[in-house]
N, C-alpha and C positions, 0 to 999 in steps of 0.2 A: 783729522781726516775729513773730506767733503763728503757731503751725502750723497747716494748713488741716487737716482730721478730716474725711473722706468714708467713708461707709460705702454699700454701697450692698446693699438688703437681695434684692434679686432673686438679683443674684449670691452673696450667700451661700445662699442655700437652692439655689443651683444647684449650689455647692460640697456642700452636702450631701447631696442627690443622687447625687449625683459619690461621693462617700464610700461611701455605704448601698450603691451599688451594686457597688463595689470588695471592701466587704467581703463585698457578697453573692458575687462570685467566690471570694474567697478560704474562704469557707465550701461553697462545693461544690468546690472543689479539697479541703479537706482530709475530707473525706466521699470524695471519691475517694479519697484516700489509706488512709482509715480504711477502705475495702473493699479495698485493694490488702495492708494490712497484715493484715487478718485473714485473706488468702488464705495467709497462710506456714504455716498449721500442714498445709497439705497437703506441705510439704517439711523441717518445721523440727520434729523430735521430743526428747523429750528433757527436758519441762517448763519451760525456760524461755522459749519462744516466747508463752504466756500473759503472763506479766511484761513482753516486750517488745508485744504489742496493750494491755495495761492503762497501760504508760508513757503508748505514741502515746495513748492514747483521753485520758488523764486531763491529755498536754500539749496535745492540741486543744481538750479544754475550757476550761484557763486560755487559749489562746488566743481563741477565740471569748470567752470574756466580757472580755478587755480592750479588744477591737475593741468589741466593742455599748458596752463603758464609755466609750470614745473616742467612739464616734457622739452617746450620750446626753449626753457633756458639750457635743459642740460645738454638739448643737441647742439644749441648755440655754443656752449663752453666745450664740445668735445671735438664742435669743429675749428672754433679758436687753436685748441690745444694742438689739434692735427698740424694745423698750420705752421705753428711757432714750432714742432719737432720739423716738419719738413722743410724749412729754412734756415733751421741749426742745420740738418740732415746738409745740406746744399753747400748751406759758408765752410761747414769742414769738407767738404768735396772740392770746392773751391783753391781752399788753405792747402789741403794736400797736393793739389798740383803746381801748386807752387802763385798761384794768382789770387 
């Protein structure tokens, strides 16, 4: 027996939703963070406190762009997937009337 393939595309754009909004927390958590960190040079003297706000700044950014990288593919593959249902959707509309 073939396997049944249900997609269903509400639910995915709600998943993505779901996502964008997640990451939208997690990008003002780390924007809090990134002001929490630059408050050290009022206790942290010495020169290398500089090095340690340029690490955080420079790891929060590879972080943020793999999360928006991550957002961007999944809206890419769910609107891929939209597609390819809605062209199955069509050729069997097609098939059934006979053309």
């Amino acid at each position: 027996m073939a396997a049944k393939i249900a997609f269903d595309l509400g639910r995915a754009n709600e998943l993505k939703s779901r996502m964008n909004n997640c990451i939208g927390e997690v990008n003002g958590e780390l924007d809090n963070m990134g002001t929490r960190v630059a408050g050290i040079t009022a206790w942290w003297k010495g020169g290398d406190e500089q090095g340690f706000i340029d690490n955080f700044n420079s790891t929060k950014r590879d972080i943020q762009k793999a999360l928006n990288e991550c957002a961007e593919e999944y809206a890419r593959l769910v609107a891929e997937i939209s597609n390819i249902k809605q062209e199955s959707v069509r050729s069997i509309k097609t098939q059934l009337r006979g053309g």
